[in-house]
Backbone and ligand atoms as CSV (ligand in chain L), in Angstrom:
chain,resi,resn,atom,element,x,y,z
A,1,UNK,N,N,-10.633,58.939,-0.664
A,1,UNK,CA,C,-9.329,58.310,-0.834
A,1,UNK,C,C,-9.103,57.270,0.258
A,2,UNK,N,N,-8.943,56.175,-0.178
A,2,UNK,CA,C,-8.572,55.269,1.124
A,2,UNK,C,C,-7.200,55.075,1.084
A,3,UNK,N,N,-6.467,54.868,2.046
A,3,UNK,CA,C,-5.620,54.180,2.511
A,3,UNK,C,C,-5.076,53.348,3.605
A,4,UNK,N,N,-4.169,52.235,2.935
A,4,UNK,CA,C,-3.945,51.014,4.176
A,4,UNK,C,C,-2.767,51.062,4.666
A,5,UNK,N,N,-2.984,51.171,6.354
A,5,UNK,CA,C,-1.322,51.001,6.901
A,5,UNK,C,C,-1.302,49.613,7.232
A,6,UNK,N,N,-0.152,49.049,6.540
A,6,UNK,CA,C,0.000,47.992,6.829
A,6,UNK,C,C,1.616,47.735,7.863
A,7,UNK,N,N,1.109,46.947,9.742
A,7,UNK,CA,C,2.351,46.849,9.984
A,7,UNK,C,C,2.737,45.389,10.296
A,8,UNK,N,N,3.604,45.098,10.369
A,8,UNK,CA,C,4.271,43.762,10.430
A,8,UNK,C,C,4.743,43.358,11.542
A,9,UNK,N,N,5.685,42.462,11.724
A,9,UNK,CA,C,5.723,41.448,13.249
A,9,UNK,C,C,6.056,42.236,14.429
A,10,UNK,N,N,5.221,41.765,15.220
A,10,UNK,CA,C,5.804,42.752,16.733
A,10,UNK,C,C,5.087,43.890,16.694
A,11,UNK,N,N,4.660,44.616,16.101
A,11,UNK,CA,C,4.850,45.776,15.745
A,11,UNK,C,C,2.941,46.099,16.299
A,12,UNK,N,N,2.517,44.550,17.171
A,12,UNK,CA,C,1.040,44.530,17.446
A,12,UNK,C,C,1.463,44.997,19.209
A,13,UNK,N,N,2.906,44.332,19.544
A,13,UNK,CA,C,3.078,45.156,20.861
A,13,UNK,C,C,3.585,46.426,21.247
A,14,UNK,N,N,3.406,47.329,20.382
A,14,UNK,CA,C,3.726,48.644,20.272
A,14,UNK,C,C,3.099,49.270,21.927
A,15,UNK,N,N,3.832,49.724,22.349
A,15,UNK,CA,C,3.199,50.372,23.898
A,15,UNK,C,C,3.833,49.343,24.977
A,16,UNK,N,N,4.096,48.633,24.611
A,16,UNK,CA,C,4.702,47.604,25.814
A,16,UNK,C,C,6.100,46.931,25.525
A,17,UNK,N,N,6.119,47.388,23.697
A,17,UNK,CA,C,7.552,46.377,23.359
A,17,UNK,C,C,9.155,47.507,23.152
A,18,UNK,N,N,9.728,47.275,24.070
A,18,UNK,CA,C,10.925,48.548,24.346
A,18,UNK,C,C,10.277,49.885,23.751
A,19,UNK,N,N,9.997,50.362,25.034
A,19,UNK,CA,C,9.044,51.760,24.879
A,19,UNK,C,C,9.970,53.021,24.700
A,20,UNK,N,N,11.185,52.645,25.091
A,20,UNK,CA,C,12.139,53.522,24.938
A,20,UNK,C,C,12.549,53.636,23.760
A,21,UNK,N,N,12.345,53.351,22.484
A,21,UNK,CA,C,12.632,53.192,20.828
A,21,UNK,C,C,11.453,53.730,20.476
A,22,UNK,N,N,10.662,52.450,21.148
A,22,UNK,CA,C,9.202,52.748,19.903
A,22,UNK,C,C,7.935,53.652,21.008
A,23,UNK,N,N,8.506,53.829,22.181
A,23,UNK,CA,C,7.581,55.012,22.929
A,23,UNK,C,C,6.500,53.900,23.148
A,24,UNK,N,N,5.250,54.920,24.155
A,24,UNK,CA,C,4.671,54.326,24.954
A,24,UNK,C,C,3.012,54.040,24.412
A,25,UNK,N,N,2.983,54.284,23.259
A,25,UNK,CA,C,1.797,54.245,23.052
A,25,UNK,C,C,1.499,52.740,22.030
A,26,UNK,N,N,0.214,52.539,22.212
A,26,UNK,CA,C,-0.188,51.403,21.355
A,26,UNK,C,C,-0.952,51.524,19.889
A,27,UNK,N,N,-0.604,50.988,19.034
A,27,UNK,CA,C,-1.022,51.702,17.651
A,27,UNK,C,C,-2.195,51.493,17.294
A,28,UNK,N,N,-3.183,50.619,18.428
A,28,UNK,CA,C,-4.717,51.256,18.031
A,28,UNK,C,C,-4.545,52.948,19.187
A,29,UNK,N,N,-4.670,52.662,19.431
A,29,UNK,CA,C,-4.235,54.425,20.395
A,29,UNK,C,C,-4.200,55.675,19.335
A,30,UNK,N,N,-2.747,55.226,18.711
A,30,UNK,CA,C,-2.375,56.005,17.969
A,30,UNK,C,C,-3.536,56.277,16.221
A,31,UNK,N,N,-3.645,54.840,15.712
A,31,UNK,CA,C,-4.966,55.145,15.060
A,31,UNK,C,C,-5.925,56.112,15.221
A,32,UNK,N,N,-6.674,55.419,16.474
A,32,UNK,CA,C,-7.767,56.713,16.603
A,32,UNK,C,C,-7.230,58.064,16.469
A,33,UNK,N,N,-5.910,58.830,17.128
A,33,UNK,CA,C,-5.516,60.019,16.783
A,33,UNK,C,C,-5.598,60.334,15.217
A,34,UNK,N,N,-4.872,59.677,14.401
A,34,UNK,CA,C,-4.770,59.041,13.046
A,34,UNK,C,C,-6.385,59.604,12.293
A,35,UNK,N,N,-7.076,58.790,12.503
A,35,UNK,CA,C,-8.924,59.083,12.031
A,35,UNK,C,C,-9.098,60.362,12.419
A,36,UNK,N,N,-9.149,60.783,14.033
A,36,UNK,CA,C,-9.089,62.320,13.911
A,36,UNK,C,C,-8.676,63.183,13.265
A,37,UNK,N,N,-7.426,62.993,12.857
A,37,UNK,CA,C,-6.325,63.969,12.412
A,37,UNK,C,C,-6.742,64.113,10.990
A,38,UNK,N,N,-7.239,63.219,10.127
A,38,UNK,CA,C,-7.282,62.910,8.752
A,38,UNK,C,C,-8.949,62.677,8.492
A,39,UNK,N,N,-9.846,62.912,8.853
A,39,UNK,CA,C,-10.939,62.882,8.784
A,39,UNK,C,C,-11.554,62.724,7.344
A,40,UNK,N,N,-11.416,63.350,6.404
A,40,UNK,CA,C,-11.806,63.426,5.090
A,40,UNK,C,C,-10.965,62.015,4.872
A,41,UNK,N,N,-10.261,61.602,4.780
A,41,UNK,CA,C,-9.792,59.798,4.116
A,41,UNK,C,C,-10.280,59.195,4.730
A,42,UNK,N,N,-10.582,57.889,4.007
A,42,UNK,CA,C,-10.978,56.749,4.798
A,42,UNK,C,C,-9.513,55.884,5.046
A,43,UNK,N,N,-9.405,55.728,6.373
A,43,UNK,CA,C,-7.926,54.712,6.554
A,43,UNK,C,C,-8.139,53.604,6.974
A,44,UNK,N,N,-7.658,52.341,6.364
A,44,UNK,CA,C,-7.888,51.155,7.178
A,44,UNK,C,C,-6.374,50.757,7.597
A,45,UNK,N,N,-6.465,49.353,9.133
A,45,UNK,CA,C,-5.349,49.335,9.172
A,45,UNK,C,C,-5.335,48.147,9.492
A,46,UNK,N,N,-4.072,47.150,9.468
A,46,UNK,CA,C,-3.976,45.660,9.600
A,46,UNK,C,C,-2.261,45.649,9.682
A,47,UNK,N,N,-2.479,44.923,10.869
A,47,UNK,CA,C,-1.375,43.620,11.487
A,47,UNK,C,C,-1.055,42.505,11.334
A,48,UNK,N,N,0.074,42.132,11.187
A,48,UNK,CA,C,0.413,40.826,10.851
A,48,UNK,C,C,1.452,40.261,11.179
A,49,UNK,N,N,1.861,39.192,12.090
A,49,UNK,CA,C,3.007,38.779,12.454
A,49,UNK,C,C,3.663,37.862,11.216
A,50,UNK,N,N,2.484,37.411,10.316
A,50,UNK,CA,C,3.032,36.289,9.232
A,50,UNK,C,C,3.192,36.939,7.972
A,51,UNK,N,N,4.210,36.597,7.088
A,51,UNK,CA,C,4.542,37.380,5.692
A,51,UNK,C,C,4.050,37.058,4.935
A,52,UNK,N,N,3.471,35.803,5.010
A,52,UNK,CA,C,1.905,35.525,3.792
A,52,UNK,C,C,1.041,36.144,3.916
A,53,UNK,N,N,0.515,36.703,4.832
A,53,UNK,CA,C,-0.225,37.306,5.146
A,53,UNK,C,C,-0.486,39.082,4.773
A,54,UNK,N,N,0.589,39.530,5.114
A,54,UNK,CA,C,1.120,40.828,4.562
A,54,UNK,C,C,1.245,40.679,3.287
A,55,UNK,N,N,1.676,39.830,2.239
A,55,UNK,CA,C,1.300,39.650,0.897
A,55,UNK,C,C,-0.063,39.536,0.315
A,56,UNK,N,N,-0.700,38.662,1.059
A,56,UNK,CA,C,-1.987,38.606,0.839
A,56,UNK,C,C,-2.837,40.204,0.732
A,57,UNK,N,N,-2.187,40.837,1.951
A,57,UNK,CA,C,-3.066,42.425,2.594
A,57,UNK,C,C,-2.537,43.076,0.650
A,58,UNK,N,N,-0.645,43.090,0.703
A,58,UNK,CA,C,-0.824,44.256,-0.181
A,58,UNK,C,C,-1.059,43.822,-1.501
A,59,UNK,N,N,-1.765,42.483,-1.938
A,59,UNK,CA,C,-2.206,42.464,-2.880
A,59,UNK,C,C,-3.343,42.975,-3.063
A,60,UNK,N,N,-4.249,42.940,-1.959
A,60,UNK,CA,C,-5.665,43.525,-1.639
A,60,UNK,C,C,-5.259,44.644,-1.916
A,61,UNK,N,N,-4.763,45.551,-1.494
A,61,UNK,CA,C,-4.445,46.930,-1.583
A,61,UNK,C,C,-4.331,47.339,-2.590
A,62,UNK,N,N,-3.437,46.225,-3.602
A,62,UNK,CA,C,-3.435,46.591,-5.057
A,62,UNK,C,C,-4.345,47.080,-5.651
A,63,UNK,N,N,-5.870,45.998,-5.575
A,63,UNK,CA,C,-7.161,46.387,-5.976
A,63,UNK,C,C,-8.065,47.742,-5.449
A,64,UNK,N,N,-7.733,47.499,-4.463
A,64,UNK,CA,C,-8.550,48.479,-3.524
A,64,UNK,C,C,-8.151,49.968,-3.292
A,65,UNK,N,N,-6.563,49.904,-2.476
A,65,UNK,CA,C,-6.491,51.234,-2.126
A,65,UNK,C,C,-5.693,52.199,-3.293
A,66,UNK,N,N,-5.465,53.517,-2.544
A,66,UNK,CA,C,-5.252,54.498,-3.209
A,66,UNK,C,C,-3.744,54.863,-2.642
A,67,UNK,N,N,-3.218,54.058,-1.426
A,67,UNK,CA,C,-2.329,54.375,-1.210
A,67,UNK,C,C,-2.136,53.392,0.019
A,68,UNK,N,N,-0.562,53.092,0.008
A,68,UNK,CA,C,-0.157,51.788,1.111
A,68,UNK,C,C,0.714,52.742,2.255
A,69,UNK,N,N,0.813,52.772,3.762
A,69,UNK,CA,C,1.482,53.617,4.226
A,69,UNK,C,C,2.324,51.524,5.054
A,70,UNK,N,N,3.687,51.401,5.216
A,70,UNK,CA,C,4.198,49.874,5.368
A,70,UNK,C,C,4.716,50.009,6.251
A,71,UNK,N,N,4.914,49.489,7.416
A,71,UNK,CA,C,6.549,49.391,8.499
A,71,UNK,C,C,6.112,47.562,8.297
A,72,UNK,N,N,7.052,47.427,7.695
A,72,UNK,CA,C,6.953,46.006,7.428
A,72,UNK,C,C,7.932,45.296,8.824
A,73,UNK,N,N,8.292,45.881,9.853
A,73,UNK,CA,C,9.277,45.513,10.578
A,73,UNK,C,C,10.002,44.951,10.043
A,74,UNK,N,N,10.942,43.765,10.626
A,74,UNK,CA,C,12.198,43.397,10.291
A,74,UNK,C,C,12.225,42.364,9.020
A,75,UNK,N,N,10.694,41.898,8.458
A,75,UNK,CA,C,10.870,41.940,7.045
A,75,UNK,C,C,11.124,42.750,6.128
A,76,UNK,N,N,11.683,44.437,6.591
A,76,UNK,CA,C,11.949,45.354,5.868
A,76,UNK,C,C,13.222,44.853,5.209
A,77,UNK,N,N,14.024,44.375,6.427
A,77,UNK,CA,C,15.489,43.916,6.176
A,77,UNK,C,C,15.647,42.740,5.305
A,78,UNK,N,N,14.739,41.577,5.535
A,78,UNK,CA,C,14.736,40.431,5.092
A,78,UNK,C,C,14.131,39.802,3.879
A,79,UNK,N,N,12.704,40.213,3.681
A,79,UNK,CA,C,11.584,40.037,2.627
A,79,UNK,C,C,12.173,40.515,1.414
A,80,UNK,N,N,12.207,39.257,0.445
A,80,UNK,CA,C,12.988,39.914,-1.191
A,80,UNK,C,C,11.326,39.607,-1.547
A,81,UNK,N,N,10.016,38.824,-0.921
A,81,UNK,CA,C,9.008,38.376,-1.574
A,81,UNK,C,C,8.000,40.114,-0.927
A,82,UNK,N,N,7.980,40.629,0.066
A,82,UNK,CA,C,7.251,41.613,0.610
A,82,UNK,C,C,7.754,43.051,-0.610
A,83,UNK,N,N,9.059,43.229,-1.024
A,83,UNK,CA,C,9.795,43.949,-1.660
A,83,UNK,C,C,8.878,43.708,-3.231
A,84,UNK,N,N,9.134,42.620,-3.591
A,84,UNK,CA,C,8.676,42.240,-4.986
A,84,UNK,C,C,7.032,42.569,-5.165
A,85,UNK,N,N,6.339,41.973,-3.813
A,85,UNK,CA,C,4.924,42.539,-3.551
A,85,UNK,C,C,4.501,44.240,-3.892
A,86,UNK,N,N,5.223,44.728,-3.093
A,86,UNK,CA,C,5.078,46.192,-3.382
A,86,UNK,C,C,5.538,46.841,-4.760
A,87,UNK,N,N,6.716,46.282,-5.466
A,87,UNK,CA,C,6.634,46.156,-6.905
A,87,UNK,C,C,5.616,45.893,-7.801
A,88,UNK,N,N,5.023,45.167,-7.456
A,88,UNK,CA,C,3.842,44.635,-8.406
A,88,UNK,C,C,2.558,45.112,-8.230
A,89,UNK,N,N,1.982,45.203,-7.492
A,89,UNK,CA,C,0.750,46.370,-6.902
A,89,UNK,C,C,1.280,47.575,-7.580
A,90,UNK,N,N,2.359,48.388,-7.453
A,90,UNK,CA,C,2.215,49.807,-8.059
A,90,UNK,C,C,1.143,50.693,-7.361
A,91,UNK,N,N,0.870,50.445,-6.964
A,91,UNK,CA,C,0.069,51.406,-5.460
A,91,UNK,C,C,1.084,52.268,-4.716
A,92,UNK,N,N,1.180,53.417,-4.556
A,92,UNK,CA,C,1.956,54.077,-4.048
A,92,UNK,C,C,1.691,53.634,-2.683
A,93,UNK,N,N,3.569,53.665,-2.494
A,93,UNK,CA,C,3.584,52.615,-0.912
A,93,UNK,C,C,4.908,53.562,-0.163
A,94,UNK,N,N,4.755,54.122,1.237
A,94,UNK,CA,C,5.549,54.977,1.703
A,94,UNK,C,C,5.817,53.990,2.752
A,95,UNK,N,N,7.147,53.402,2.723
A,95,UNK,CA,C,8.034,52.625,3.978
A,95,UNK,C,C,8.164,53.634,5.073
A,96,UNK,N,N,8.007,53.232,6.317
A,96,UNK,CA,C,8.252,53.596,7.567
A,96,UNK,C,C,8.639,52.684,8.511
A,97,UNK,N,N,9.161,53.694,8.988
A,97,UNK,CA,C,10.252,52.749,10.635
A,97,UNK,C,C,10.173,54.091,11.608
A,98,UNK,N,N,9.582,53.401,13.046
A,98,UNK,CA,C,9.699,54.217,14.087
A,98,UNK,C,C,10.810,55.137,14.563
A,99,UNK,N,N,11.660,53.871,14.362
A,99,UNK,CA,C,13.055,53.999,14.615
A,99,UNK,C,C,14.033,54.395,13.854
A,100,UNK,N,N,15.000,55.076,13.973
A,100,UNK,CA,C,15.925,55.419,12.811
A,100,UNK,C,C,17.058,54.044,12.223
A,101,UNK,N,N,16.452,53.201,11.548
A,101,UNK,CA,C,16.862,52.118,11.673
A,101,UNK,C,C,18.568,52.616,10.996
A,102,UNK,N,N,19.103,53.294,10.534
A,102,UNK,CA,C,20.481,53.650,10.551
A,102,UNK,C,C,21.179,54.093,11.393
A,103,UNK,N,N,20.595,54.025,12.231
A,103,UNK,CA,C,21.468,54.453,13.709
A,103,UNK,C,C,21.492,53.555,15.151
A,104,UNK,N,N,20.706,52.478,14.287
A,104,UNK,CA,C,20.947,51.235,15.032
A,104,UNK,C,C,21.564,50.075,14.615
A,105,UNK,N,N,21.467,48.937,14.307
A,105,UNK,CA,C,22.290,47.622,14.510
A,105,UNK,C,C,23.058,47.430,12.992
A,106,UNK,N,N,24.120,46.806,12.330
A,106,UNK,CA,C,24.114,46.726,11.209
A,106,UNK,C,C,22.821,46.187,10.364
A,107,UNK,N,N,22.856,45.188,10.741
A,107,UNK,CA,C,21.606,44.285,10.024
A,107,UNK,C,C,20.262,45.464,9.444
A,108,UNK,N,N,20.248,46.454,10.593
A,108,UNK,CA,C,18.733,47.057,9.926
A,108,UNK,C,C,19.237,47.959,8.892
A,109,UNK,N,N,20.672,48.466,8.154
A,109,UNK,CA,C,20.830,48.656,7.589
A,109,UNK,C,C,20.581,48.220,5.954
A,110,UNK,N,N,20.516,47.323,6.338
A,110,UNK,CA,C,20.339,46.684,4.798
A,110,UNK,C,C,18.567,46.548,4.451
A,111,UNK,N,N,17.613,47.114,3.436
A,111,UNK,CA,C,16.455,47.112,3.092
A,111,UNK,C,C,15.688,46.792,2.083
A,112,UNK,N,N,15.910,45.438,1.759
A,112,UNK,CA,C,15.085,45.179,0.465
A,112,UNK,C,C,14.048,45.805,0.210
A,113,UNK,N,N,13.298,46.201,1.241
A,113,UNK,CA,C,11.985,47.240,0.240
A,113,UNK,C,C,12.137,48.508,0.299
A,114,UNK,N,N,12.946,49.451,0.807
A,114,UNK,CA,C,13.031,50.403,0.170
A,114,UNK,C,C,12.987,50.703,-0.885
A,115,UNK,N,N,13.782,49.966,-1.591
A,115,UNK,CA,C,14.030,50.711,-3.310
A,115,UNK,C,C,12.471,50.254,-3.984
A,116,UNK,N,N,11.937,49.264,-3.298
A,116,UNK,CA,C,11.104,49.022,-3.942
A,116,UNK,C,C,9.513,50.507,-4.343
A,117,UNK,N,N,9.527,50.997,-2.901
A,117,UNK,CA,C,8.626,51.658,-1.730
A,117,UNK,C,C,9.168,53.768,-3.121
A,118,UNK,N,N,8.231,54.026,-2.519
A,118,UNK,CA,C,7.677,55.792,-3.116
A,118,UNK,C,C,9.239,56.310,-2.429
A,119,UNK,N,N,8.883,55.872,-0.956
A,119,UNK,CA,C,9.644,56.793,-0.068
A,119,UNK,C,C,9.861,56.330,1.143
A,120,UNK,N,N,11.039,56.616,1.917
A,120,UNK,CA,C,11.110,56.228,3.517
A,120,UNK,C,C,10.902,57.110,4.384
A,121,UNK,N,N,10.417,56.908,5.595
A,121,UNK,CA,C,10.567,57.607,6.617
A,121,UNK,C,C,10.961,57.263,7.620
A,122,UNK,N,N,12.353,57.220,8.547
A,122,UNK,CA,C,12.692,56.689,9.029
A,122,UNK,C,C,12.963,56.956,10.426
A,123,UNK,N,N,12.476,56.764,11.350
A,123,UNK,CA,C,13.530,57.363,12.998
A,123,UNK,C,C,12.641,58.729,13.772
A,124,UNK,N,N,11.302,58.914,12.972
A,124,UNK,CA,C,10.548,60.188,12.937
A,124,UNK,C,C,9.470,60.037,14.135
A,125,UNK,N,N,9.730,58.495,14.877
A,125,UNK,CA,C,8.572,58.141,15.651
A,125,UNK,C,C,7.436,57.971,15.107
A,126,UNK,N,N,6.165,57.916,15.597
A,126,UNK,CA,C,4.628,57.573,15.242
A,126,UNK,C,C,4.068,58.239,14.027
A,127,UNK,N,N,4.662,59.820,14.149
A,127,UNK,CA,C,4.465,61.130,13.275
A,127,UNK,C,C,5.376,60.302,11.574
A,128,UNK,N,N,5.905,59.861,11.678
A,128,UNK,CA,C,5.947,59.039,10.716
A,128,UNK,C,C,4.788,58.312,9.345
A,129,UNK,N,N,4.027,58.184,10.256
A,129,UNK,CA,C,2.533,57.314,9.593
A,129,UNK,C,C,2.177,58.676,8.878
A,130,UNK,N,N,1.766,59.600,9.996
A,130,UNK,CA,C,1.156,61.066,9.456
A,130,UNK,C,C,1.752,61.558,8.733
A,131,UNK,N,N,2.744,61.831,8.377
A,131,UNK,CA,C,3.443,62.139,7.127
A,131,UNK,C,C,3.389,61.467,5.992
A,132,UNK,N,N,3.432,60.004,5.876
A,132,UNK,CA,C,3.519,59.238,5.002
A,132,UNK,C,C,2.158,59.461,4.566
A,133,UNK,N,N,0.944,59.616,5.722
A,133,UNK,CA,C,-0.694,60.039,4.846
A,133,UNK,C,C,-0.614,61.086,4.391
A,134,UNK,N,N,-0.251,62.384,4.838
A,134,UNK,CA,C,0.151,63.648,4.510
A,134,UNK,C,C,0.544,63.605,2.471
A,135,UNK,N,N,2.007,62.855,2.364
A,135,UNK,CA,C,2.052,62.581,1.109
A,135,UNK,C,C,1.333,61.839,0.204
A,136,UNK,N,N,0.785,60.730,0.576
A,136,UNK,CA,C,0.060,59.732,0.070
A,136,UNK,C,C,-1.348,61.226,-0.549
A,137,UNK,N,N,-1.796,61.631,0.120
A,137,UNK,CA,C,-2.712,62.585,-0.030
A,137,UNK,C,C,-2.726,63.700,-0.500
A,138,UNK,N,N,-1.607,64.406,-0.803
A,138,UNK,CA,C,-1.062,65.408,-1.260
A,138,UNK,C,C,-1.189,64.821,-3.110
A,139,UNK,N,N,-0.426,63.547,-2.910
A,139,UNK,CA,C,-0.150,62.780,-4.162
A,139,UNK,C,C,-1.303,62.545,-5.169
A,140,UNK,N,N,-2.512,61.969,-4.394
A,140,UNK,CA,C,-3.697,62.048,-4.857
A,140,UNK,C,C,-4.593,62.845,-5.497
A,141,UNK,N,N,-4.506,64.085,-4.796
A,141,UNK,CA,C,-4.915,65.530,-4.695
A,141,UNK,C,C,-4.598,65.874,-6.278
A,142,UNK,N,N,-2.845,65.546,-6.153
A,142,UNK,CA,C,-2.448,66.195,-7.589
A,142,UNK,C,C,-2.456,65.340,-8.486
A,143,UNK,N,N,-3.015,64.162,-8.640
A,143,UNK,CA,C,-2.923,63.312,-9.855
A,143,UNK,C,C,-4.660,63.969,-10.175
A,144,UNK,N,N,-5.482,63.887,-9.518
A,144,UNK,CA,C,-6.942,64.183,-9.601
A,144,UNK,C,C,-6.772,65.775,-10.363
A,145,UNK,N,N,-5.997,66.607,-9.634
A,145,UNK,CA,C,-5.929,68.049,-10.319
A,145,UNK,C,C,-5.590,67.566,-12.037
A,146,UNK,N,N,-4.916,66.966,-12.186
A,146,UNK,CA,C,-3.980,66.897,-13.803
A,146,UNK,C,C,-5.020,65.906,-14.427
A,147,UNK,N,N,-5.301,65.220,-13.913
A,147,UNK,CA,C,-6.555,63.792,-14.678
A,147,UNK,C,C,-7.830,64.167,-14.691
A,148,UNK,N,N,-8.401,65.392,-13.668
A,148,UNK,CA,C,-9.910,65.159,-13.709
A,148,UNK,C,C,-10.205,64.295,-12.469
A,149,UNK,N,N,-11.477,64.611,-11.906
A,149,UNK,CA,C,-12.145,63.587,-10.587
A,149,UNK,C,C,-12.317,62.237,-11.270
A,150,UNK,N,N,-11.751,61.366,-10.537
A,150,UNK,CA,C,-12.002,60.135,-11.219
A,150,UNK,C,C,-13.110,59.503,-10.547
A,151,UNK,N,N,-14.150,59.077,-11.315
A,151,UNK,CA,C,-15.633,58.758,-11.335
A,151,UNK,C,C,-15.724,57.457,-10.756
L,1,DQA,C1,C,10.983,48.977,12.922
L,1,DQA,C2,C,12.502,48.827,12.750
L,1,DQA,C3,C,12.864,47.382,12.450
L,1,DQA,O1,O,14.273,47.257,12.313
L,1,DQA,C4,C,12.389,46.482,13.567
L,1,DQA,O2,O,12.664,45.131,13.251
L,1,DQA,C5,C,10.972,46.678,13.908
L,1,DQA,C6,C,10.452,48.032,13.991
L,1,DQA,C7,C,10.601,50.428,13.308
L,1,DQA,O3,O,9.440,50.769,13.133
L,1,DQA,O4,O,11.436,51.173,13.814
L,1,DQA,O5,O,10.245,45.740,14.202
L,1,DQA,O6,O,10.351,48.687,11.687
């Protein structure tokens, strides 16, 4: 089963960018824990400060993976084209935010890709990702139980 975390702007200075929100670690750091933890999936992962770019990834994903895990950062709030992306792939795609973005500023309140997205996870810290693979994999598990191993 593969799956792609895909994260978005800023979100490459994780460990250095207000550590007090998003904590002290850096998300290749946290990856490698990630590969440990989940050994049987294959996970790939990609950064992107530009939103063409992140379109580009989850169209790839469309083809490719088995499951999208997103913190699209603050194109979560903004992107009606990142939202529509994840619409159209149909790849099961689990939104995440480090942060409990409802318990911070108005603006991060508002989320064009949620509705789009499986599911959110929001404010859960890093353990966030791991959950979102957790389901992504669970999900898999049981479409394969009801369909048969798909060849
Ligand atoms: C974030 C929350 C967003 O509001 C913010 O713009 C980010 C990080 C999070 O993971 O908590 O860049 O997505």
């Amino acid at each position: 089963m593969r799956i792609l975390i895909i994260n978005g702007p800023n979100l490459n200075l994780l460990g250095r960018r207000e550590p007090e929100i998003y904590g002290p670690l850096s998300f290749e750091e946290y990856f490698q824990q990630l590969k440990t933890r989940f050994g049987g999936l294959h996970l790939e992962y990609f950064q992107s400060n530009h939103e063409g770019a992140i379109l580009d990834k989850l169209h790839d994903a469309g083809m490719r993976a088995d499951g999208v895990v997103l913190n699209a950062g603050a194109f979560a709030h903004t992107s009606i084209a990142i939202a529509d992306a994840v619409a159209a792939i149909r790849t099961p795609t689990v939104e995440v935010h480090i942060s409990n973005v409802f318990a911070r500023e108005a603006y991060r309140h508002q989320a064009y890709l949620s509705a789009k997205c499986d599911g959110c996870i929001t404010g859960l810290g890093l353990e966030g990702y791991a959950l979102a693979i957790e389901y992504l994999a669970h999900r898999f598990r049981s479409a394969q139980t009801l369909e048969g191993p798909q060849v």
